[in-house]
mmCIF file of the N, C-alpha and C atoms, coordinates in Angstrom:
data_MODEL
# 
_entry.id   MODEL 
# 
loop_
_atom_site.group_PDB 
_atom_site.id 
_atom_site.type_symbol 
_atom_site.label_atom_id 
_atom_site.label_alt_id 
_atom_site.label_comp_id 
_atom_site.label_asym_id 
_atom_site.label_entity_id 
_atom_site.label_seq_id 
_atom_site.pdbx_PDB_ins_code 
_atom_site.Cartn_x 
_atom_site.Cartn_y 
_atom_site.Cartn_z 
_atom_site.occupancy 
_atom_site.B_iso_or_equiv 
_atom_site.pdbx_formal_charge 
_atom_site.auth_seq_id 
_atom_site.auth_comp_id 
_atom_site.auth_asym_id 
_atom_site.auth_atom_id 
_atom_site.pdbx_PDB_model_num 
ATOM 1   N N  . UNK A 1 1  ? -16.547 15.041  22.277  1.00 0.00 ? 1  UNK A N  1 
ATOM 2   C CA . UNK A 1 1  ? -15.889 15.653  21.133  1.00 0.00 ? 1  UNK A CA 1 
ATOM 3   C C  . UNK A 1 1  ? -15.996 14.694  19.949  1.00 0.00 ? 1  UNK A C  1 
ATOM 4   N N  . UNK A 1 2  ? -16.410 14.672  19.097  1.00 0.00 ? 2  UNK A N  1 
ATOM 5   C CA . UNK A 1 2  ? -16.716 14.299  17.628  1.00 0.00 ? 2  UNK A CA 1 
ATOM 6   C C  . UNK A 1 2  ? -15.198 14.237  16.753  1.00 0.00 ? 2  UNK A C  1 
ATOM 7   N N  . UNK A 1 3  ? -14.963 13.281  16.039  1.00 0.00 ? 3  UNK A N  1 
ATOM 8   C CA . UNK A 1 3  ? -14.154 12.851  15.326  1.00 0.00 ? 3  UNK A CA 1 
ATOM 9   C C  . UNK A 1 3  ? -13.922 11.660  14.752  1.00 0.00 ? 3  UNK A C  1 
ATOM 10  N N  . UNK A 1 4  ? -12.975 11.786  13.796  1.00 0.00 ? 4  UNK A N  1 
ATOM 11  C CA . UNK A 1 4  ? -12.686 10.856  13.189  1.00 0.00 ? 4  UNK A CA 1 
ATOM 12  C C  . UNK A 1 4  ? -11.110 10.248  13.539  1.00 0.00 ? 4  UNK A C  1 
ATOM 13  N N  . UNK A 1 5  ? -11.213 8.743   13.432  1.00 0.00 ? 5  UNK A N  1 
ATOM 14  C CA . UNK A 1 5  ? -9.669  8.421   13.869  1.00 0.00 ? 5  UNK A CA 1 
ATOM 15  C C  . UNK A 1 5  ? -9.494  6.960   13.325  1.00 0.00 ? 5  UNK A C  1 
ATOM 16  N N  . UNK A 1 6  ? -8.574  7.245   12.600  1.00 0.00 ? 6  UNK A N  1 
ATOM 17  C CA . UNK A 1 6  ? -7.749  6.356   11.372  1.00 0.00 ? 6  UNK A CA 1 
ATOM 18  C C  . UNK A 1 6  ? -7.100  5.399   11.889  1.00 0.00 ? 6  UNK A C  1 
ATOM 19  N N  . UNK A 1 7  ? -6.790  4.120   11.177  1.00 0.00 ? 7  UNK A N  1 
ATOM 20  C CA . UNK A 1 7  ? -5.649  3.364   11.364  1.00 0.00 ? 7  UNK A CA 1 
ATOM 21  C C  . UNK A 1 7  ? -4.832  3.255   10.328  1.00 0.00 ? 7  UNK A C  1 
ATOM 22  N N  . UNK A 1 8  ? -3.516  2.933   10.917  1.00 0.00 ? 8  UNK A N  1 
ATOM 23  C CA . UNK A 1 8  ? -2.758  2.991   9.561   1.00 0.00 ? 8  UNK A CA 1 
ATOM 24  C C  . UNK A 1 8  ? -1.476  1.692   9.074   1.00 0.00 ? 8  UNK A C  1 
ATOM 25  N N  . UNK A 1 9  ? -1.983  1.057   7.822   1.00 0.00 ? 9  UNK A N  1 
ATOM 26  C CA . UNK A 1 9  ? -1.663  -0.578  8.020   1.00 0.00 ? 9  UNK A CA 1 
ATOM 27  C C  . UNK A 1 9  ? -0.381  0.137   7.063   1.00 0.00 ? 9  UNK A C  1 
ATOM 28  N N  . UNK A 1 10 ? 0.843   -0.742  6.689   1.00 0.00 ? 10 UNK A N  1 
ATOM 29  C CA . UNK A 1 10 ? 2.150   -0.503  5.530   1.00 0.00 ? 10 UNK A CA 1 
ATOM 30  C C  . UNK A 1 10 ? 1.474   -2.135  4.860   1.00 0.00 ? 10 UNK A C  1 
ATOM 31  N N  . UNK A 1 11 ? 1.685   -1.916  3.911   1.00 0.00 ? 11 UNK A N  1 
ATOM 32  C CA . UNK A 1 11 ? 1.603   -2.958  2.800   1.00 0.00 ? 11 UNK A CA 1 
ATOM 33  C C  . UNK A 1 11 ? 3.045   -3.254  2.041   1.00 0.00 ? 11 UNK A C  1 
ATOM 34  N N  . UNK A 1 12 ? 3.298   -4.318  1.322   1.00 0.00 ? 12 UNK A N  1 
ATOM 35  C CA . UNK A 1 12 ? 3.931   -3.833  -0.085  1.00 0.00 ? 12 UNK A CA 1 
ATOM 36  C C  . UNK A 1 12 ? 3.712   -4.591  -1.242  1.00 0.00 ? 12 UNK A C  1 
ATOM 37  N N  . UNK A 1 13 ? 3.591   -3.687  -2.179  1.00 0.00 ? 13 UNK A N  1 
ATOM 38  C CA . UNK A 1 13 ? 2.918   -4.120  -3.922  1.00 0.00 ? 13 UNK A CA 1 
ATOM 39  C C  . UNK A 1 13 ? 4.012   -4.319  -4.701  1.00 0.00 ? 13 UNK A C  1 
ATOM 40  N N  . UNK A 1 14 ? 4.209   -5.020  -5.729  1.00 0.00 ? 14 UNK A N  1 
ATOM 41  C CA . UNK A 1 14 ? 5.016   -5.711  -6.298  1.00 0.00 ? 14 UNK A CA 1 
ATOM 42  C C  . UNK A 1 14 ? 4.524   -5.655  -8.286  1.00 0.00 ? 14 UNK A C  1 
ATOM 43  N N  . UNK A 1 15 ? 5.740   -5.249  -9.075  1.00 0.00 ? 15 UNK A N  1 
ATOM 44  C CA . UNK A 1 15 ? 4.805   -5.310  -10.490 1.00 0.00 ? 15 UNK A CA 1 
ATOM 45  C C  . UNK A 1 15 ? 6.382   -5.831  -10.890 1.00 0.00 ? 15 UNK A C  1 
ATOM 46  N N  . UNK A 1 16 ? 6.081   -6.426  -12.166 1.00 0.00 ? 16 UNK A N  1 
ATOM 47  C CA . UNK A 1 16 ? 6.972   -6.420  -13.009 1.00 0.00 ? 16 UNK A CA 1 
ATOM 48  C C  . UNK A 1 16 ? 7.857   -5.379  -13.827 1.00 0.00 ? 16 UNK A C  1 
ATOM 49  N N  . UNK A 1 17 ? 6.465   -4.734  -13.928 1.00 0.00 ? 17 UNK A N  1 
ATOM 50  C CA . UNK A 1 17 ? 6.780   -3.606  -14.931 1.00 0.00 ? 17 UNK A CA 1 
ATOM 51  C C  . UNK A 1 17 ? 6.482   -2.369  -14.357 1.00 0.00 ? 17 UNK A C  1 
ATOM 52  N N  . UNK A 1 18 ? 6.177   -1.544  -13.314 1.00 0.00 ? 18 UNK A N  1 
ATOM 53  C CA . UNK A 1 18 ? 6.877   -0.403  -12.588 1.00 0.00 ? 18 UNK A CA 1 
ATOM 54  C C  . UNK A 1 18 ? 6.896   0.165   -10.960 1.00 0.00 ? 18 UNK A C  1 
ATOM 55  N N  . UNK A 1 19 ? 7.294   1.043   -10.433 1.00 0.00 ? 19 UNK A N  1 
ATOM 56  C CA . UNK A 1 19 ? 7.030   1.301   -8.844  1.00 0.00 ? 19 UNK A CA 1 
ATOM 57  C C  . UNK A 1 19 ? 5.187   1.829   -8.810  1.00 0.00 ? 19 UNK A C  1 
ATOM 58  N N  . UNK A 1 20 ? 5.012   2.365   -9.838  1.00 0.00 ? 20 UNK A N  1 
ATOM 59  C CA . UNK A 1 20 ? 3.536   2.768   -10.388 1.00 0.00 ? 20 UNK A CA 1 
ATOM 60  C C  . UNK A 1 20 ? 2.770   1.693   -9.950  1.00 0.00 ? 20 UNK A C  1 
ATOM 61  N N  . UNK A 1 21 ? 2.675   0.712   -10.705 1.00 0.00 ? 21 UNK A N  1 
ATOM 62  C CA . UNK A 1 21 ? 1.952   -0.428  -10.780 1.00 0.00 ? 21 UNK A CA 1 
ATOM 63  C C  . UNK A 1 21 ? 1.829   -1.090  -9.415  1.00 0.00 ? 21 UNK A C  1 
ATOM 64  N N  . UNK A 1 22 ? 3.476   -1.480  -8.630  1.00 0.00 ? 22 UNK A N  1 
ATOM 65  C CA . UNK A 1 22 ? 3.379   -2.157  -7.791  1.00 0.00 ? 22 UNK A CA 1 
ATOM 66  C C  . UNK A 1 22 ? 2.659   -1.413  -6.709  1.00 0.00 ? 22 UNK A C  1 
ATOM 67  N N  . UNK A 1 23 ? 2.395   -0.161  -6.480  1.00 0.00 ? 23 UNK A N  1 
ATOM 68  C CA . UNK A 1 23 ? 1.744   0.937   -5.357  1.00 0.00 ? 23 UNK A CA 1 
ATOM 69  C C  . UNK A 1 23 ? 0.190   0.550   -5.794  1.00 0.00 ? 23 UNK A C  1 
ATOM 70  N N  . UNK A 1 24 ? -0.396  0.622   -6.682  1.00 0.00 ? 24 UNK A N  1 
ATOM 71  C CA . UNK A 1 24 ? -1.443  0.691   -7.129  1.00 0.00 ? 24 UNK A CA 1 
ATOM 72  C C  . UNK A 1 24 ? -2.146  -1.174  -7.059  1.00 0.00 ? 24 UNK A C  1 
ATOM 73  N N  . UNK A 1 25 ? -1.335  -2.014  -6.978  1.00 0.00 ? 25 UNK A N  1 
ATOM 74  C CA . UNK A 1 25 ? -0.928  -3.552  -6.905  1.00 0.00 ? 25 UNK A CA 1 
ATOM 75  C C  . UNK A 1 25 ? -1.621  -3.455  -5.282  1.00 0.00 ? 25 UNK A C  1 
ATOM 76  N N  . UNK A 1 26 ? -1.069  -2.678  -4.173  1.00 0.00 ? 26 UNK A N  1 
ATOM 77  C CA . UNK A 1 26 ? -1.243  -2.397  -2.758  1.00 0.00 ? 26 UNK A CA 1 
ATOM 78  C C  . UNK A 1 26 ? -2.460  -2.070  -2.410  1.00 0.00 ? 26 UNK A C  1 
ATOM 79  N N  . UNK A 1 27 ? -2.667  -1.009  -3.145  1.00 0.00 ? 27 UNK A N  1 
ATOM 80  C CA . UNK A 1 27 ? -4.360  -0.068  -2.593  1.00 0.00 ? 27 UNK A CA 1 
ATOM 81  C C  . UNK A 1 27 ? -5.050  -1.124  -3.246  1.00 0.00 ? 27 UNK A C  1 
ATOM 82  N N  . UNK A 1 28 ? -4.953  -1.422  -4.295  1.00 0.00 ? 28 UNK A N  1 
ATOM 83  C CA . UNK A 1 28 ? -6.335  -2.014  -5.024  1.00 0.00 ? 28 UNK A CA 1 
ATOM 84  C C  . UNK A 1 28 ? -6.373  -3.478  -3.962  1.00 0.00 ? 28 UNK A C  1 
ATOM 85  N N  . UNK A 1 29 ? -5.375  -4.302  -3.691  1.00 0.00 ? 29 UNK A N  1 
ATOM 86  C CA . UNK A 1 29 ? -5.344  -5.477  -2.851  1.00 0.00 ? 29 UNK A CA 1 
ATOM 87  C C  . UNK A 1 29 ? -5.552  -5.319  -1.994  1.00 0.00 ? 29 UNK A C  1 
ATOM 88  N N  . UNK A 1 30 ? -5.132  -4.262  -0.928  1.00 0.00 ? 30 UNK A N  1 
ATOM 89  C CA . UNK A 1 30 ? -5.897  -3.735  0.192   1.00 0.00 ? 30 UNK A CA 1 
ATOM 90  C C  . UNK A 1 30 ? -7.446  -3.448  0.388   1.00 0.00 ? 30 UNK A C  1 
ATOM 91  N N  . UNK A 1 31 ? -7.758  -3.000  -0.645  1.00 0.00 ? 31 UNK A N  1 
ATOM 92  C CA . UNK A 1 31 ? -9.220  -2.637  -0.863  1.00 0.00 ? 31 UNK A CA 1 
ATOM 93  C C  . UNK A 1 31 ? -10.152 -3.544  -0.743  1.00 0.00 ? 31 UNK A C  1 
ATOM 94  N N  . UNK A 1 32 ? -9.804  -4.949  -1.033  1.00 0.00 ? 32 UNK A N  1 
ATOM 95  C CA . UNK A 1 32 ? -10.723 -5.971  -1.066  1.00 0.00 ? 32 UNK A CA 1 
ATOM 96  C C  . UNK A 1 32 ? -10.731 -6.455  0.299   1.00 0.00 ? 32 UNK A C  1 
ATOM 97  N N  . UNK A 1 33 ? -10.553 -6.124  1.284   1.00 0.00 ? 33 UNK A N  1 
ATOM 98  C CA . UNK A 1 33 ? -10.822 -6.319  2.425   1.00 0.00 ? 33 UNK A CA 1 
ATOM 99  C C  . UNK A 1 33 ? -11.202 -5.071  3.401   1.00 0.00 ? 33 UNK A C  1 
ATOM 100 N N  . UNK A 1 34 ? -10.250 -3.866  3.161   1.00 0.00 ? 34 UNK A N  1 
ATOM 101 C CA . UNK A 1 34 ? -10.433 -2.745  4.143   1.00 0.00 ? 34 UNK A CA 1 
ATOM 102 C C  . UNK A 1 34 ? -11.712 -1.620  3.446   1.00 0.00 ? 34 UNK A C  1 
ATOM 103 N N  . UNK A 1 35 ? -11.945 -1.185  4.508   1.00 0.00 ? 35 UNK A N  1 
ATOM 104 C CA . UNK A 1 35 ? -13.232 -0.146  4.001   1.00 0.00 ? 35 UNK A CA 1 
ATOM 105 C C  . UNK A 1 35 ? -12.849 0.932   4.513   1.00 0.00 ? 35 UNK A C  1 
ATOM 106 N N  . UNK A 1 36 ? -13.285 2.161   3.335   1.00 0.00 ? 36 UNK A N  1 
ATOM 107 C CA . UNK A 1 36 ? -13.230 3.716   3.709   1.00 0.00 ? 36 UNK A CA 1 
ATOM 108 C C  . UNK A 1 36 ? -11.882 3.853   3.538   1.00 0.00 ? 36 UNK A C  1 
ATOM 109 N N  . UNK A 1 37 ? -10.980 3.587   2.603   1.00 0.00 ? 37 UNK A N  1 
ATOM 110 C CA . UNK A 1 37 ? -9.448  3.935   2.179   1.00 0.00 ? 37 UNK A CA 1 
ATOM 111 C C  . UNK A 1 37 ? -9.229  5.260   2.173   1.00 0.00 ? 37 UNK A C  1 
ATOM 112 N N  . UNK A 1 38 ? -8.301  6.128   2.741   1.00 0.00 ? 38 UNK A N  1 
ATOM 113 C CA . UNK A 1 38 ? -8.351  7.342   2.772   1.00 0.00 ? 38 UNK A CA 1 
ATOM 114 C C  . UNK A 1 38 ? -6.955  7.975   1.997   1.00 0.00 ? 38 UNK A C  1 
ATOM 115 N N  . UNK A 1 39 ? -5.831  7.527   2.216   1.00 0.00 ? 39 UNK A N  1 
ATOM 116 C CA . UNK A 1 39 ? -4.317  8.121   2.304   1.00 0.00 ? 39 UNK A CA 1 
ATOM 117 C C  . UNK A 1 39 ? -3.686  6.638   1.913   1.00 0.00 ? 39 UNK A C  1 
ATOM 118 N N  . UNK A 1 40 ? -2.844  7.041   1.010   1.00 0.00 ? 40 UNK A N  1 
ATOM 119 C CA . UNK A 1 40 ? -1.719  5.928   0.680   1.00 0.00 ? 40 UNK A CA 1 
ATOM 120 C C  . UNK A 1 40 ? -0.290  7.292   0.762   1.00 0.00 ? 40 UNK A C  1 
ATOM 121 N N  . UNK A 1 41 ? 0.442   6.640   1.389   1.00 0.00 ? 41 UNK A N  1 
ATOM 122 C CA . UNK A 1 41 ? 1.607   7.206   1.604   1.00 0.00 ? 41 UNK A CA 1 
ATOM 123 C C  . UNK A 1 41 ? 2.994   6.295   0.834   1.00 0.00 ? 41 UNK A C  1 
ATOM 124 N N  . UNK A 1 42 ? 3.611   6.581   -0.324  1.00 0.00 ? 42 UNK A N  1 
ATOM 125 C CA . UNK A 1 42 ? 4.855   5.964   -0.351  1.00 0.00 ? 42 UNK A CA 1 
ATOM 126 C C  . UNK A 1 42 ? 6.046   6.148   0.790   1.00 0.00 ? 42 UNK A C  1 
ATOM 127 N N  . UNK A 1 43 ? 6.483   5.192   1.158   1.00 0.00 ? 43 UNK A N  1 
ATOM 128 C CA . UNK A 1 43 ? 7.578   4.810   2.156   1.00 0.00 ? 43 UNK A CA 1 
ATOM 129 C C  . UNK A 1 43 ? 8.772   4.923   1.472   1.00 0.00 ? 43 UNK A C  1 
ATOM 130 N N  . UNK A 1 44 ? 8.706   3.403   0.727   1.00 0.00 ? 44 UNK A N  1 
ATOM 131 C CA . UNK A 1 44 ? 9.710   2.839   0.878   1.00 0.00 ? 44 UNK A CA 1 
ATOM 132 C C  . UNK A 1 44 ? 9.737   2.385   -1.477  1.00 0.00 ? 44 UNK A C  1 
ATOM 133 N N  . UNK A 1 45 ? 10.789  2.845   -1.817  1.00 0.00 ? 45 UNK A N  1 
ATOM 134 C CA . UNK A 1 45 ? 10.397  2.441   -3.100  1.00 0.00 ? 45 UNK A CA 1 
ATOM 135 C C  . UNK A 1 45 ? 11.985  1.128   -3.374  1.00 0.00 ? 45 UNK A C  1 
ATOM 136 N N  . UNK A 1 46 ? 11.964  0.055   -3.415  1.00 0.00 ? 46 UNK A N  1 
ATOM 137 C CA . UNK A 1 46 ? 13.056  -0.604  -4.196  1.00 0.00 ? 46 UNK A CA 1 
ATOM 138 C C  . UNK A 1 46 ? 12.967  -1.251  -5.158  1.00 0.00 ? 46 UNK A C  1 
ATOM 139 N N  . UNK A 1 47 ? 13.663  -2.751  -5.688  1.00 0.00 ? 47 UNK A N  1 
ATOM 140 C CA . UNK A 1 47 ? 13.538  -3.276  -6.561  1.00 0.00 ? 47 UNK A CA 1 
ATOM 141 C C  . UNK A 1 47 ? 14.462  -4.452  -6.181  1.00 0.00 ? 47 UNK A C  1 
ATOM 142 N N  . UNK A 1 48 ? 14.215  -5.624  -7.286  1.00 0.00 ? 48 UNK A N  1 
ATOM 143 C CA . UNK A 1 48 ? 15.027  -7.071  -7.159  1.00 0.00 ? 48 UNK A CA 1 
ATOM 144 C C  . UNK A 1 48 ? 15.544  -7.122  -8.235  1.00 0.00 ? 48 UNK A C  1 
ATOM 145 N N  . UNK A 1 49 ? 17.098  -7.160  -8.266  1.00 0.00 ? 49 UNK A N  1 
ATOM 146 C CA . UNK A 1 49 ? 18.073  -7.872  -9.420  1.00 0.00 ? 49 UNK A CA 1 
ATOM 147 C C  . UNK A 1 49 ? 18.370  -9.270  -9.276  1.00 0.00 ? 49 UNK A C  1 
ATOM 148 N N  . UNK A 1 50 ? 18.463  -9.283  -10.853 1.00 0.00 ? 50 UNK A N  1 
ATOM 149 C CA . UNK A 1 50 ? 18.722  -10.763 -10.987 1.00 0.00 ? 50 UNK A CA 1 
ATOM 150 C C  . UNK A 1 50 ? 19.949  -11.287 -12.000 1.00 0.00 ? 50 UNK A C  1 
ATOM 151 N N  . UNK A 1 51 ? 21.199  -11.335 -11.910 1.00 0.00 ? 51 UNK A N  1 
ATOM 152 C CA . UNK A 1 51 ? 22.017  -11.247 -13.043 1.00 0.00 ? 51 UNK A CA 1 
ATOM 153 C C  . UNK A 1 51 ? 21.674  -9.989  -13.512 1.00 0.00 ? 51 UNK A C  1 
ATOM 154 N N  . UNK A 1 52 ? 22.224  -9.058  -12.641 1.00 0.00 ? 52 UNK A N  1 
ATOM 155 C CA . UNK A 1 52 ? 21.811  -7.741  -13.329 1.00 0.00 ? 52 UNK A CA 1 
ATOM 156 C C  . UNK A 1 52 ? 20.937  -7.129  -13.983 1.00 0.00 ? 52 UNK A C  1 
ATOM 157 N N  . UNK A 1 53 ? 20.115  -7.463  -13.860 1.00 0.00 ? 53 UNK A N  1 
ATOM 158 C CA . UNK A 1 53 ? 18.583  -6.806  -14.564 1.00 0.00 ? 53 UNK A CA 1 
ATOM 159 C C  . UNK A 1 53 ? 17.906  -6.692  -13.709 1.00 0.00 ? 53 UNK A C  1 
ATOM 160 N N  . UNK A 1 54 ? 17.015  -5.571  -13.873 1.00 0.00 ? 54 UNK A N  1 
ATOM 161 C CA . UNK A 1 54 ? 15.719  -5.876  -12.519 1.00 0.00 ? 54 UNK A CA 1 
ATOM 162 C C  . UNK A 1 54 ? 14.757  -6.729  -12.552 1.00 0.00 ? 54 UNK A C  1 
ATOM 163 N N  . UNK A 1 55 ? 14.167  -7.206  -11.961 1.00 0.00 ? 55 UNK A N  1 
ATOM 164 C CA . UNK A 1 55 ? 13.041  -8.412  -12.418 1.00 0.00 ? 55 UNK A CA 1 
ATOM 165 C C  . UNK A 1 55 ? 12.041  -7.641  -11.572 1.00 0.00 ? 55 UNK A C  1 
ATOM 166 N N  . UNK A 1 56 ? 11.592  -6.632  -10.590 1.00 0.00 ? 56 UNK A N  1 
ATOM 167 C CA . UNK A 1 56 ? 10.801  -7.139  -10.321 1.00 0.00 ? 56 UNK A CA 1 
ATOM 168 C C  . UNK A 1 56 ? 11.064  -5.340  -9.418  1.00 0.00 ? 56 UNK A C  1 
ATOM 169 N N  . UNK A 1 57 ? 9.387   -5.004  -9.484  1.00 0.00 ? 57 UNK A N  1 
ATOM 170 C CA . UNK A 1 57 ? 9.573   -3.177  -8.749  1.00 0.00 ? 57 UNK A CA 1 
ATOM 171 C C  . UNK A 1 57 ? 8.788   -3.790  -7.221  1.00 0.00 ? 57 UNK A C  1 
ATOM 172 N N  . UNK A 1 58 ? 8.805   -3.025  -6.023  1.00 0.00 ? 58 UNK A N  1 
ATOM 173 C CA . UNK A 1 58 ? 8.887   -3.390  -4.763  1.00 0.00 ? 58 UNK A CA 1 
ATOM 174 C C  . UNK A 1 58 ? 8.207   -1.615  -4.380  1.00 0.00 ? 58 UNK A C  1 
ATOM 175 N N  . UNK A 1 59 ? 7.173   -1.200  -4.084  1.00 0.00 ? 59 UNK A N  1 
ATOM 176 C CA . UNK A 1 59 ? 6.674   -0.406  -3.285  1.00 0.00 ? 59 UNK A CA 1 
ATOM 177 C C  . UNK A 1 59 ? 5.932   -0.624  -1.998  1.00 0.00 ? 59 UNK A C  1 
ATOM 178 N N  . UNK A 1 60 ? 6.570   0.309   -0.984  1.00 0.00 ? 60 UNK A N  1 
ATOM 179 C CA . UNK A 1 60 ? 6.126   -0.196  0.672   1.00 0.00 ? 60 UNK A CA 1 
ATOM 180 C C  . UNK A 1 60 ? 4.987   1.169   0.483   1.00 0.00 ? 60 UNK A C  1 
ATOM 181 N N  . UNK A 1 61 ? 4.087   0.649   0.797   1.00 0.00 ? 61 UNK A N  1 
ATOM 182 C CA . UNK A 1 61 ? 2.910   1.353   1.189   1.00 0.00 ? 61 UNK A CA 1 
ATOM 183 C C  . UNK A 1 61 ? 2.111   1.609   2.638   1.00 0.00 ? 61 UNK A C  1 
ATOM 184 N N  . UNK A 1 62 ? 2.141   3.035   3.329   1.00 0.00 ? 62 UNK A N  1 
ATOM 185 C CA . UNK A 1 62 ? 1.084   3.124   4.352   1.00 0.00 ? 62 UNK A CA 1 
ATOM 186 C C  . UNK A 1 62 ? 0.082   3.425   4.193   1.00 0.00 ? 62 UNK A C  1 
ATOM 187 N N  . UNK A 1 63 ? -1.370  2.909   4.351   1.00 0.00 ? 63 UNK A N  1 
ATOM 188 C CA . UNK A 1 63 ? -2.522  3.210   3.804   1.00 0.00 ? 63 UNK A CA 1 
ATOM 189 C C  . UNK A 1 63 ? -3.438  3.475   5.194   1.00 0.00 ? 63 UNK A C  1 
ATOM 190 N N  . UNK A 1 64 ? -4.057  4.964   5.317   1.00 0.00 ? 64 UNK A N  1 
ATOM 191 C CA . UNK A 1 64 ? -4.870  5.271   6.139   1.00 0.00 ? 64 UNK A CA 1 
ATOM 192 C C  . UNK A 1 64 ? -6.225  4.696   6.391   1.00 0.00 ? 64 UNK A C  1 
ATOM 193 N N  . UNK A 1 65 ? -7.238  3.488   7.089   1.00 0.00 ? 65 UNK A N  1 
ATOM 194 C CA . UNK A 1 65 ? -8.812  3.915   6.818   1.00 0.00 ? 65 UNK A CA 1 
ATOM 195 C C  . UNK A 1 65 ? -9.289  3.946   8.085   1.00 0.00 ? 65 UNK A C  1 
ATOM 196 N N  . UNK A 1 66 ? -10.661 4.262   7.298   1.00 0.00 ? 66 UNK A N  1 
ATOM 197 C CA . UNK A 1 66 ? -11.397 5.108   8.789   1.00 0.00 ? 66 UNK A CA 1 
ATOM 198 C C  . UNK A 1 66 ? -11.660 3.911   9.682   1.00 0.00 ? 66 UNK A C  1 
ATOM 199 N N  . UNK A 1 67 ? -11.111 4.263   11.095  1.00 0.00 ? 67 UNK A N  1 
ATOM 200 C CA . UNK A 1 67 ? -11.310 2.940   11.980  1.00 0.00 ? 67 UNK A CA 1 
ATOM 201 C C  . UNK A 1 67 ? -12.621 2.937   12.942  1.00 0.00 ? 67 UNK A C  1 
ATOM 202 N N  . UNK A 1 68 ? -13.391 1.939   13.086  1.00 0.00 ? 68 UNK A N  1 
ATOM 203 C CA . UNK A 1 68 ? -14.529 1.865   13.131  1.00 0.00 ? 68 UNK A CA 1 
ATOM 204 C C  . UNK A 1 68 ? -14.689 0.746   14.501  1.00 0.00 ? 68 UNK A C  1 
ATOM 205 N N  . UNK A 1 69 ? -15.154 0.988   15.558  1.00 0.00 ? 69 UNK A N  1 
ATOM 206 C CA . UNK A 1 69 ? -14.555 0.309   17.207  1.00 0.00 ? 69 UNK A CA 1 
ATOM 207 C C  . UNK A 1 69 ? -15.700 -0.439  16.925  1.00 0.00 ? 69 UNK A C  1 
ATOM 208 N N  . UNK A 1 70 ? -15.696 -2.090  17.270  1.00 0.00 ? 70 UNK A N  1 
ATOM 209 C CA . UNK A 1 70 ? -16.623 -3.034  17.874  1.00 0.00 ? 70 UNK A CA 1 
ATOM 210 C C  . UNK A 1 70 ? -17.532 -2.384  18.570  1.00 0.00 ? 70 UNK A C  1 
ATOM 211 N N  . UNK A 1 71 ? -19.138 -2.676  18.575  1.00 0.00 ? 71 UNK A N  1 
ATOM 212 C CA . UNK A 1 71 ? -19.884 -1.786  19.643  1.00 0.00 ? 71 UNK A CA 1 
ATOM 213 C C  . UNK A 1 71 ? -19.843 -3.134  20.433  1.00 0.00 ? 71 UNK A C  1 
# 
């Protein structure tokens, strides 16, 4: 039977300036190592205060790619 079958790693990306950025912070950093990126899934979205302000956006990322077995 023929198919395809994924693995699926969680990351998390980090921006200053939004949950946008820090998700996109994930795939693109992920990318430089994994091949055939398929699915990014948001999880988990938070953030870090500091004296009351946020300093800092926090996205948990699951990212699908195509998994490829040792011959």
């Amino acid at each position: 039977m023929d198919g395809s079958i994924y693995k699926i790693i969680e990351v998390v990306g980090t921006s200053k300036t939004s949950w946008e950025d820090a998700a996109k912070n994930a795939v693109e950093t992920a990318a430089k190592t994994l091949e055939d990126l398929r699915i990014a899934e948001i999880v988990k979205l938070d953030m870090t205060i500091d004296k009351g302000k946020v300093t800092s956006y926090r996205t948990r990322v699951n990212i699908s790619f195509k998994y490829r077995a040792e011959d």
